[in-house]
N, C-alpha and C positions, 0 to 999 in steps of 0.2 A: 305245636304243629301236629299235622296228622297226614299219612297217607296209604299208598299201598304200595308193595311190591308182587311182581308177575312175573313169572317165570311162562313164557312164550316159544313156540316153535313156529317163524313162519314157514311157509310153502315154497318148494323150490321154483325160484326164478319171480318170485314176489317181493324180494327184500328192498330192490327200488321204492316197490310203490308203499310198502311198510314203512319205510322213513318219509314220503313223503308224506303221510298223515300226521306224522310226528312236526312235521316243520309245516303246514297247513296250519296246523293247530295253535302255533305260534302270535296266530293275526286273531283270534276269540280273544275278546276280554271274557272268561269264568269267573264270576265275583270267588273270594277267598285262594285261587289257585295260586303256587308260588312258583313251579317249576316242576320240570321233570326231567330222567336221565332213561336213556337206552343204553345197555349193555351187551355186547355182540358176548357171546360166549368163546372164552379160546375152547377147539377141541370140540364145540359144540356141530350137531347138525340144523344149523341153518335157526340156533336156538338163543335166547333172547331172554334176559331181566329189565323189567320195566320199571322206574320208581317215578312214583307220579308224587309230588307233594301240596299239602291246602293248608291253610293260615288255622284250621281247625276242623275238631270231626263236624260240627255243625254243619259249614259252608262242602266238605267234603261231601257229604251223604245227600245235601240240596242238589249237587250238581250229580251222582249219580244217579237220581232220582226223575231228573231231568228228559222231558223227549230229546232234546237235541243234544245231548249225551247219549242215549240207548240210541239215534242214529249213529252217532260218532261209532260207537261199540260195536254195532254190525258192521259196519266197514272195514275196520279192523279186522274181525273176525273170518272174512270173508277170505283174508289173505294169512289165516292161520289152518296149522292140521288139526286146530283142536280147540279146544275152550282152554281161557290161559289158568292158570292156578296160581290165584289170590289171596294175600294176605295181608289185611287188614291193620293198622295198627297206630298207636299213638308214637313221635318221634320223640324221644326222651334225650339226644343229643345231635346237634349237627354244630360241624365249623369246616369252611370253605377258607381255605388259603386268600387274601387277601394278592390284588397284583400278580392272579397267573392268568 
């Protein structure tokens, strides 16, 4: 698998409309996409980890590549302070508790 993680700051009094692009997003089929997680930060201002994951870097870099991904991504953006910082990478382990 492959994906990324962000570290995000959104905008005060945006964080409704920030999750809902996240559940929006829900209803695309993305070929290769397998899931994503938002993380509210404890102690953060209004600050935010995003992990987005894809079935691999191929179908990963198709879909960033994508106009109707670079729409998605301004949208987003529109409800952040700032450009998110991104990192890139192969997932070299995951396991999800089965039954919670």
């Amino acid at each position: 698998m492959y994906g990324t993680v962000a570290r995000i700051r959104v905008k005060p009094g945006k964080e409704t409309a920030f999750l809902a692009l996240g559940s929006e997003e829900e209803d695309i089929h993305i070929p290769g996409f397998v899931g994503q997680f938002v993380y509210r930060l404890d102690g953060g201002q209004n600050e935010y980890m995003l992990v987005v994951l894809f079935a691999d870097k191929e179908s990963y870099f198709e879909n960033a590549d994508s106009p109707e991904q670079e729409a998605r991504y301004h949208q987003m953006v529109e409800l952040l302070e700032g450009e998110p910082e991104w990192h890139d990478g192969e997932i070299v382990h995951a396991w999800i508790q089965e039954g919670v």
